[in-house]
Structure formats: structure tokens, C-alpha cells
Kinemage of the C-alpha trace (Angstrom):
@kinemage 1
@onewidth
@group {chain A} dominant
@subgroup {mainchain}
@vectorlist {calphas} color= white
{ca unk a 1} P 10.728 19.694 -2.177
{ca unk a 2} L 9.839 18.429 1.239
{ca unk a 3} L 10.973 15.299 2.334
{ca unk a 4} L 8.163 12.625 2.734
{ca unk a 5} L 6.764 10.101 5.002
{ca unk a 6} L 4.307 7.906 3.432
{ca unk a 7} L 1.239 7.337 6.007
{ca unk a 8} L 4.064 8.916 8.378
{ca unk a 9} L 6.698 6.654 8.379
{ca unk a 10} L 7.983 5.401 4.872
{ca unk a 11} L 10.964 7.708 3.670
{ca unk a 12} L 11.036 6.681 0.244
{ca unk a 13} L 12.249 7.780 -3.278
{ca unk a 14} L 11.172 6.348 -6.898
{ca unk a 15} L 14.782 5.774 -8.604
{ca unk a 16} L 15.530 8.656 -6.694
{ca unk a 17} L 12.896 10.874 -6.048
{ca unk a 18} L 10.977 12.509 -3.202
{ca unk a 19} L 7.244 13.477 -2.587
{ca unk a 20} L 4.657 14.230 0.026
{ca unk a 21} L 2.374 11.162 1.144
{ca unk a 22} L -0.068 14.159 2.031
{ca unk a 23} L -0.543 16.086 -0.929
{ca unk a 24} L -1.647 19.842 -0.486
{ca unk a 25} L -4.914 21.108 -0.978
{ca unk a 26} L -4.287 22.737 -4.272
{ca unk a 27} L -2.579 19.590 -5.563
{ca unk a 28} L -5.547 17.197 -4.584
{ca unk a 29} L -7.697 19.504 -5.739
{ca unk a 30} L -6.216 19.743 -9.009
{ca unk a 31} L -5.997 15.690 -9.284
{ca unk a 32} L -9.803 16.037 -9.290
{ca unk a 33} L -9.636 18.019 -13.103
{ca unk a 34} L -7.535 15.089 -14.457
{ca unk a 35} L -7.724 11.708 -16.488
{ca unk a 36} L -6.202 9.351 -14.730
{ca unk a 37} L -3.654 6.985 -16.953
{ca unk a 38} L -3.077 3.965 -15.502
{ca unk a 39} L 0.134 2.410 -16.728
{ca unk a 40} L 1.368 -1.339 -17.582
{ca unk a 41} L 4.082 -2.466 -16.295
{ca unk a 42} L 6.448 -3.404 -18.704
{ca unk a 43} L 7.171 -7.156 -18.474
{ca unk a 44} L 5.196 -9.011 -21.455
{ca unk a 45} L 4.942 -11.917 -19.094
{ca unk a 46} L 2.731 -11.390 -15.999
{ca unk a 47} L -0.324 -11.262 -14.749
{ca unk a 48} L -0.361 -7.604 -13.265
{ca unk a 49} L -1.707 -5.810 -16.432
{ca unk a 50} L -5.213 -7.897 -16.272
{ca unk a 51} L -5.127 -7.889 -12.699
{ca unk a 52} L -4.777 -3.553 -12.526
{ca unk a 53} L -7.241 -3.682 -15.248
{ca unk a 54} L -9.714 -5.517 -13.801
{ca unk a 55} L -9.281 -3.383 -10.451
{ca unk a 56} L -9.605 -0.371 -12.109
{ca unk a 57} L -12.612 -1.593 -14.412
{ca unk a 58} L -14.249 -2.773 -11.073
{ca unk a 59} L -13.803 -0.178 -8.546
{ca unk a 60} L -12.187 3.184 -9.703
{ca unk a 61} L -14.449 6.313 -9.207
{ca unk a 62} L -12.737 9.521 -9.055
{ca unk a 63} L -11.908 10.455 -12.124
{ca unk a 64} L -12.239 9.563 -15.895
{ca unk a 65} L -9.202 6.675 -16.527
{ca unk a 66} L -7.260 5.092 -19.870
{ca unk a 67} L -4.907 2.507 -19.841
{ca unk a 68} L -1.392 3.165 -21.607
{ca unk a 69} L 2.039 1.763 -22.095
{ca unk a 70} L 5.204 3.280 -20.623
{ca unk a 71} L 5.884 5.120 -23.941
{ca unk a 72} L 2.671 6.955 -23.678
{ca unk a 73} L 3.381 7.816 -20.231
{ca unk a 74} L 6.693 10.072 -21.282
{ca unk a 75} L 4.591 11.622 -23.133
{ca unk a 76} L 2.305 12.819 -20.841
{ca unk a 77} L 3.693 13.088 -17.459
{ca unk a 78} L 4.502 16.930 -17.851
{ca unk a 79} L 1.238 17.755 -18.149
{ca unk a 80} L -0.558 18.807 -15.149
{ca unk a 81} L -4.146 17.899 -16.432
{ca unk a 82} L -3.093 14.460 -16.063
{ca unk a 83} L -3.077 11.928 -13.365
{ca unk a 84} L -0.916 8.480 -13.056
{ca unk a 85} L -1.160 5.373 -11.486
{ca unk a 86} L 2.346 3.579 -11.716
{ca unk a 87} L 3.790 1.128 -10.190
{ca unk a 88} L 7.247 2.600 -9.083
{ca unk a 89} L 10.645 1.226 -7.970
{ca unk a 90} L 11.353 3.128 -4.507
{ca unk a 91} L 14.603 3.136 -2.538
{ca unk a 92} L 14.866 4.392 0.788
{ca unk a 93} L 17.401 7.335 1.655
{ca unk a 94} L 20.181 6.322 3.553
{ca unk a 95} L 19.434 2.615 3.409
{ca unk a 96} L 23.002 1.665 2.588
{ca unk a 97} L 21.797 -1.529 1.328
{ca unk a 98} L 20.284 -0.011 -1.261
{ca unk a 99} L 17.020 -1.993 -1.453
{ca unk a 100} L 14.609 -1.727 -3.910
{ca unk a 101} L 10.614 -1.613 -3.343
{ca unk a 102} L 7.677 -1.634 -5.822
{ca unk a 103} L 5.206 0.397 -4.646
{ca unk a 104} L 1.726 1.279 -6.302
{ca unk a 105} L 1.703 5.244 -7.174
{ca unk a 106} L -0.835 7.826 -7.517
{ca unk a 107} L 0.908 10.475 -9.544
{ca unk a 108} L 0.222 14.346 -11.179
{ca unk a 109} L 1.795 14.971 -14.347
{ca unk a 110} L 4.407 18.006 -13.694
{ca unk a 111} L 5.952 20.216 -16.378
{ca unk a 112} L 9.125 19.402 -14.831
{ca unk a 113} L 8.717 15.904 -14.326
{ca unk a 114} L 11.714 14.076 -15.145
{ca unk a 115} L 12.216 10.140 -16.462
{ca unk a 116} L 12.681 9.354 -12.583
{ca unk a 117} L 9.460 10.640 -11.584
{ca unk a 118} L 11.090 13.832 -10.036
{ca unk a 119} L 8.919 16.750 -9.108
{ca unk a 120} L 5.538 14.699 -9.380
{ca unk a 121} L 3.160 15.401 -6.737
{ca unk a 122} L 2.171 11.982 -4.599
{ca unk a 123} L -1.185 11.566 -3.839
{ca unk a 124} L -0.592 8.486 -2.410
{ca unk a 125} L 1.692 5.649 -2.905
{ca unk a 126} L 1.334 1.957 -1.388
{ca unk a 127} L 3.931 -0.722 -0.935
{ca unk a 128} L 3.568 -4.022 -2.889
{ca unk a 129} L 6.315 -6.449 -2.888
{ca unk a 130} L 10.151 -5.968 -2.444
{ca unk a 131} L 11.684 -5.322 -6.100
{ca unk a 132} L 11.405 -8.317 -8.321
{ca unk a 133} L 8.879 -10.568 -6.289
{ca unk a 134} L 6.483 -12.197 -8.016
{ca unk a 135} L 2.994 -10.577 -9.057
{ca unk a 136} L 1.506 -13.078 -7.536
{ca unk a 137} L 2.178 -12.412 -4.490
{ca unk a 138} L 0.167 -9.038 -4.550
{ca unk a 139} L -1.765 -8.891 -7.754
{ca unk a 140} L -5.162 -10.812 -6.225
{ca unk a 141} L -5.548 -7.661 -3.589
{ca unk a 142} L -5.299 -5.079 -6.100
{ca unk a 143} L -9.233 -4.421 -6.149
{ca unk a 144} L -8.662 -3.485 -1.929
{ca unk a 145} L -5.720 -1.841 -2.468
{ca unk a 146} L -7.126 0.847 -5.406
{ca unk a 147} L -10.157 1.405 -3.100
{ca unk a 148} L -7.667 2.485 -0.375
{ca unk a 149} L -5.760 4.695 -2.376
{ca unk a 150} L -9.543 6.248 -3.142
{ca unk a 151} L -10.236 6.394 0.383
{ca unk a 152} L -7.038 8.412 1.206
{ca unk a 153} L -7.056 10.784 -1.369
{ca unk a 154} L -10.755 11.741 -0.269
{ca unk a 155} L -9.797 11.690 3.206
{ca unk a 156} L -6.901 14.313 2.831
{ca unk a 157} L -9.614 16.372 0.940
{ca unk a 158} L -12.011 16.406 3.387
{ca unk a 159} L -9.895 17.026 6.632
{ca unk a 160} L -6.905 19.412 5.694
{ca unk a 161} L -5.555 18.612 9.184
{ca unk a 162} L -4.127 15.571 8.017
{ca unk a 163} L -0.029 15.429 7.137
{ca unk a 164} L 2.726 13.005 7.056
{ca unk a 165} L 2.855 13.840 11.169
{ca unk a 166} L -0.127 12.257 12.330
{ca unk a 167} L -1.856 9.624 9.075
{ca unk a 168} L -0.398 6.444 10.256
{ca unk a 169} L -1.705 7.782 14.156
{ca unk a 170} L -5.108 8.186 12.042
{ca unk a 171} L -5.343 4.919 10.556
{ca unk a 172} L -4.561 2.832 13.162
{ca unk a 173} L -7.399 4.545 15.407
{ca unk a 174} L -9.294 2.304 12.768
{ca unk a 175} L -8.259 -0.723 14.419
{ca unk a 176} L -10.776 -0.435 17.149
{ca unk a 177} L -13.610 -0.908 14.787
{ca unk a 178} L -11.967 -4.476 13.587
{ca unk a 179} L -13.803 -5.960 16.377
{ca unk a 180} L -16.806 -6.993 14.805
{ca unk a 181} L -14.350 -8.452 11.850
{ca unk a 182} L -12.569 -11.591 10.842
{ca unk a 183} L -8.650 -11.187 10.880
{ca unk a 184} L -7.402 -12.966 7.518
{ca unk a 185} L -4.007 -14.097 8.081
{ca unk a 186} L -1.992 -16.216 6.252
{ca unk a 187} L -0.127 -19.077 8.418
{ca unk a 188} L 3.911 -18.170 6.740
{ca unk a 189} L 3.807 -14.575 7.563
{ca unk a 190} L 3.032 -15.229 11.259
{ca unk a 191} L 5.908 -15.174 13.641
{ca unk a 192} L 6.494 -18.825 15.273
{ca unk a 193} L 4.737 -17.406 18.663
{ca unk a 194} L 1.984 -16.474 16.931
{ca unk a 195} L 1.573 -19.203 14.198
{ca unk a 196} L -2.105 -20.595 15.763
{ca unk a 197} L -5.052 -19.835 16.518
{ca unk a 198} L -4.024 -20.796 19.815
{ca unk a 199} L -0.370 -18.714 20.188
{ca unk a 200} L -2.651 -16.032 18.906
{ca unk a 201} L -5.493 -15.585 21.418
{ca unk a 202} L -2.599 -15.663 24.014
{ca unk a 203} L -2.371 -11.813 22.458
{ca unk a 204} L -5.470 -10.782 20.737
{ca unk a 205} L -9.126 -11.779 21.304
{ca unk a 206} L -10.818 -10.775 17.788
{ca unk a 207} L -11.694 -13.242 15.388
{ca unk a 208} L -8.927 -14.715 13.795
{ca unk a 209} L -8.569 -17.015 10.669
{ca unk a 210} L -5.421 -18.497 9.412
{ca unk a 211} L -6.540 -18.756 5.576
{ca unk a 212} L -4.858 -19.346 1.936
{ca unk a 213} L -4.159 -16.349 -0.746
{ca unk a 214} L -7.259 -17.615 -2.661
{ca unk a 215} L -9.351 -16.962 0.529
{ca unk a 216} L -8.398 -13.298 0.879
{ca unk a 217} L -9.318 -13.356 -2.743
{ca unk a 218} L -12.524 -14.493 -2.333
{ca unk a 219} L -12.996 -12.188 0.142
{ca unk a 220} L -11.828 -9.415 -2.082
{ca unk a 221} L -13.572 -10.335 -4.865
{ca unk a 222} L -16.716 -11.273 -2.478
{ca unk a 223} L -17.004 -7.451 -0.774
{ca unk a 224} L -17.351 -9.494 2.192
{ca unk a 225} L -17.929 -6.901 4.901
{ca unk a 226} L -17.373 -9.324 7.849
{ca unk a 227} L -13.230 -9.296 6.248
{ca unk a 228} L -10.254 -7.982 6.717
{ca unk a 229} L -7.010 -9.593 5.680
{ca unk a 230} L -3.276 -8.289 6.332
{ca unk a 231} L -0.864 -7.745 3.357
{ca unk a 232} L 2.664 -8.052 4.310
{ca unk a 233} L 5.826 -6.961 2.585
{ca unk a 234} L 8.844 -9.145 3.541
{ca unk a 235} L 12.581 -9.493 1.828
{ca unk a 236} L 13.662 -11.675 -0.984
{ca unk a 237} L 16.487 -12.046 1.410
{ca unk a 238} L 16.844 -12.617 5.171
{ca unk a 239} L 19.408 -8.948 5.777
{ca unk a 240} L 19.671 -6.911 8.875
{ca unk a 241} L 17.821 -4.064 9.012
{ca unk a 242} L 15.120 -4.450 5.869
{ca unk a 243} L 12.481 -3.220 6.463
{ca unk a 244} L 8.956 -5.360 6.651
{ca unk a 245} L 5.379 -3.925 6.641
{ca unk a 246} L 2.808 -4.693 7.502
{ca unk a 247} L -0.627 -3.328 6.949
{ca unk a 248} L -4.621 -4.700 7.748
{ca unk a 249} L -7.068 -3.523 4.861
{ca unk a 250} L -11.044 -4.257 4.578
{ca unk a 251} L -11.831 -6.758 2.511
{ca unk a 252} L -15.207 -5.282 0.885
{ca unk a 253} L -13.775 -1.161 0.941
{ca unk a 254} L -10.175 -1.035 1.094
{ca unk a 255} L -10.430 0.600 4.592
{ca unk a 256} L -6.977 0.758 6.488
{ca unk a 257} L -7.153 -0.630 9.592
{ca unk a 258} L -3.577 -0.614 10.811
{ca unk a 259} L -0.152 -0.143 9.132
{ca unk a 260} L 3.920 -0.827 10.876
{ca unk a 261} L 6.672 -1.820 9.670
{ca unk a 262} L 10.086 -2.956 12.193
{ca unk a 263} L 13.404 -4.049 10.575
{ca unk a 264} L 14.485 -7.729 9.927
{ca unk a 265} L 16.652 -8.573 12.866
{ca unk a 266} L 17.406 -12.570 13.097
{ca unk a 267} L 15.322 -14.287 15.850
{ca unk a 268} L 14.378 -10.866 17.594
{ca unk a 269} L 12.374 -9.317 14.660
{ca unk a 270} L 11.546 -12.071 11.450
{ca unk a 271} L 10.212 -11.167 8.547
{ca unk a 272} L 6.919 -11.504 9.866
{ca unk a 273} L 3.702 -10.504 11.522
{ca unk a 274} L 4.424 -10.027 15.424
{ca unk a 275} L 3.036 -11.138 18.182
{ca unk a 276} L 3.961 -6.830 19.451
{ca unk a 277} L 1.460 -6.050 16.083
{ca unk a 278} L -1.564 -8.508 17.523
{ca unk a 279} L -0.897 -6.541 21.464
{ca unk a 280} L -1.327 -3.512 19.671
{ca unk a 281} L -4.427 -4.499 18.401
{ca unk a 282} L -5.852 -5.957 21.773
{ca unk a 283} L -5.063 -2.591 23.497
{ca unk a 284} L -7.057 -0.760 20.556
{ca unk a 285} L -10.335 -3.443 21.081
């Protein structure tokens, strides 16, 4: 299987596995035929079950969708008429540490799919939280992030040019249109030189607000148009070289306006939005 780079950069695996961020066009076309089980996580207590239910209620479109239990799921991930959306524990190859991710996955069931997700085609897969962190953290912008993973499925079915070489290049081309948009940003995942409005028009000119989580999720919850808000994925623990992302997503659609990541380097590179992030930005407005 060919190894993957999720919107072009993220070498991952799900407790070992690989896949293509870019499906082909015979696997996206086949996702199309499918019902789309959307599966619980596990944990009685949390509040990620209602939250993926009530994104999916709200805002899922492609397909025909049922909500199951992990036990279901082993039932039915060899079958290739079916579609999954899991949230998956992903490890990165080589990454000595050996740090664990939870992404959000958009999965086709595979008659040799085995219990570690091996040999299921990726439609697309987004990262939520370092292993472990707290729902939430992530759970109030499920509603943008399920519209995204829409977007991108439809957008690798209507231009076959796209592959794990030149997404992330295509997204961030998006950035340019954030002009007429309100930056939400929330003031502890700022880097100290950028932690006011002030530090921040030093490197970007677009309308900036430093907000709370329950803003963003009004926003979300809102469609505001005039939104967009960045969702940031940062270590439990401060460790050379972990990686942090960082990615700006439309409020009202889900629409990706820019996605990075840079590893955690003390001082030099926090766990943190940067003030190099906001430059790119400026040079795209």
C-alpha cells in the first residue's frame, strides 16, 4: 500500500496502519454506494457520542448514515458496501517517541480489513487532540469539522488532479479569500509575540479576534459566514520534536483555509500558533 500524507504532510498510521489522504477515483467513487456507520467511541463517560451525533444529525449529506457501537463495527468493516467514520488512534512512523494522536476517520469497509484498521481505504482523516485529551477540547467544532471532511471528499471527486503532492498547496491558496473574515483565535494557543491584538497586526492585517471556546461555538453553531476560527493540536507534554498543527476552518461550511504543523522546540517553536503562520497569511492577503 502506498505510504500516505494526509493533506500532504501528515505520515500517519492507526495502531499501525497506512492509507492514502487522496483516495483514488474508484475508491471515492465506491464510498458514494455506501451507508456510512458512524461509530462511538468507547468511553461510557464523555460527551463525544452526543456531540458526533448531533454533527452528523445536523450536517451530513453524502450518503445514508447509522450510528453503531465498536462491536458492530467488527462486524462490518470487511464489507466494501460500507463506509466508517471512526475516530482512530494514529502514530507517526519513525517518531521514536511513539506518540499517539486521535484523529477523526473517514473509512471503506475492506474484505481484508484487519482489527487495526489495515487495508481500509482513507477518504480523509482529520487530527483532533493528542491521545487522551479531553473531548472537550474538540468536541464543540465537530459540526465544521464533518462539513470539511464533506468538502474534501467532493473535492478529490471533482478534480482527479489532486494527491497527497500538492492538497495542503491547495488549501492554503484558500487563505487569500479570509480577507473579508474574522480570525477566531483563542488567547493560550498564541505564541507570546503574537498574544494581542496588537503583537498581531505587527504580522497580519485581517480581522482578528482573540475569543473563548464558547465563541467559536457560537459561531459554529451560528453558520456565521463572516467566521473562521483556528483549531490547534498541541502536546499533553512539552517534548522535543512533537508535532503541533495547526489548521483555520470556516465557521458556517467547514472550508479549509490553511493547515501547518512545525515541531515543539523550547522557546524557538512552542506549542503554539506562530507569529511565521500569521506572515504566511499576510503574504497570501
Amino acid at each position: 500500500m502506498k505510504k500516505l500524507i494526509l493533506f500532504a504532510f501528515l505520515l500517519y498510521s492507526s495502531t499501525m496502519f497506512s492509507q492514502d489522504a487522496v483516495a483514488t477515483a474508484d475508491e471515492i467513487k465506491q464510498f458514494y454506494k455506501t451507508k456510512t456507520y458512524v461509530v462511538y467511541d468507547e468511553s461510557m463517560f464523555n460527551s463525544y457520542n452526543g456531540k458526533i451525533e448531533d454533527a452528523i444529525k445536523l450536517n451530513w449529506k453524502l450518503t445514508k448514515y447509522e450510528f453503531i457501537d465498536m462491536k458492530k463495527f467488527h462486524k462490518l468493516r470487511k464489507d466494501p458496501n460500507n463506509s466508517f467514520l471512526i475516530k482512530t488512534k494514529v502514530l507517526f512512523k519513525g517518531d521514536k517517541s511513539k506518540t499517539p494522536y486521535s484523529f477523526l476517520s473517514l473509512l471503506l469497509g475492506n474484505k481484508k480489513a484487519s482489527t487495526t484498521l489495515k487495508n481500509m481505504p482513507d477518504l480523509c482523516s482529520f487530527p483532533l487532540s493528542y491521545y487522551n485529551v479531553s473531548y472537550d477540547k474538540y468536541d464543540y467544532k465537530l459540526g465544521a469539522i464533518v462539513k470539511f471532511m464533506q468538502n474534501h471528499v467532493e473535492l478529490t471527486k471533482s478534480d482527479p488532479s489532486l494527491n497527497n503532492k500538492n492538497i495542503m498547496r491547495h488549501y492554503n491558496k484558500n487563505s487569500e479569500k479570509m480577507q473579508d473574515k474574522t480570525l477566531y483565535v483563542i488567547k493560550k494557543e498564541l505564541a507570546k509575540d503574537i498574544n494581542t491584538l496588537k503583537k498581531i497586526k505587527k504580522y497580519y492585517k485581517g480581522k482578528v479576534k482573540i475569543v473563548s471556546a464558547e465563541d467559536i461555538k457560537k459561531a459554529i453553531e451560528q453558520k456565521d459566514e463572516n467566521v473562521v476560527f483556528l483549531h490547534k493540536v498541541g502536546p499533553a507534554a512539552k517534548t522535543k520534536k512533537k508535532r503541533i498543527y495547526k489548521l483555520i476552518l470556516g465557521a458556517s461550511d467547514g472550508k479549509m483555509y490553511y493547515v501547518n504543523f512545525h515541531k515543539y522546540k523550547s522557546g524557538k517553536r512552542p506549542d503554539s500558533f506562530l507569529s511565521k503562520d500569521l506572515k504566511k497569511l499576510k503574504r497570501k492577503n
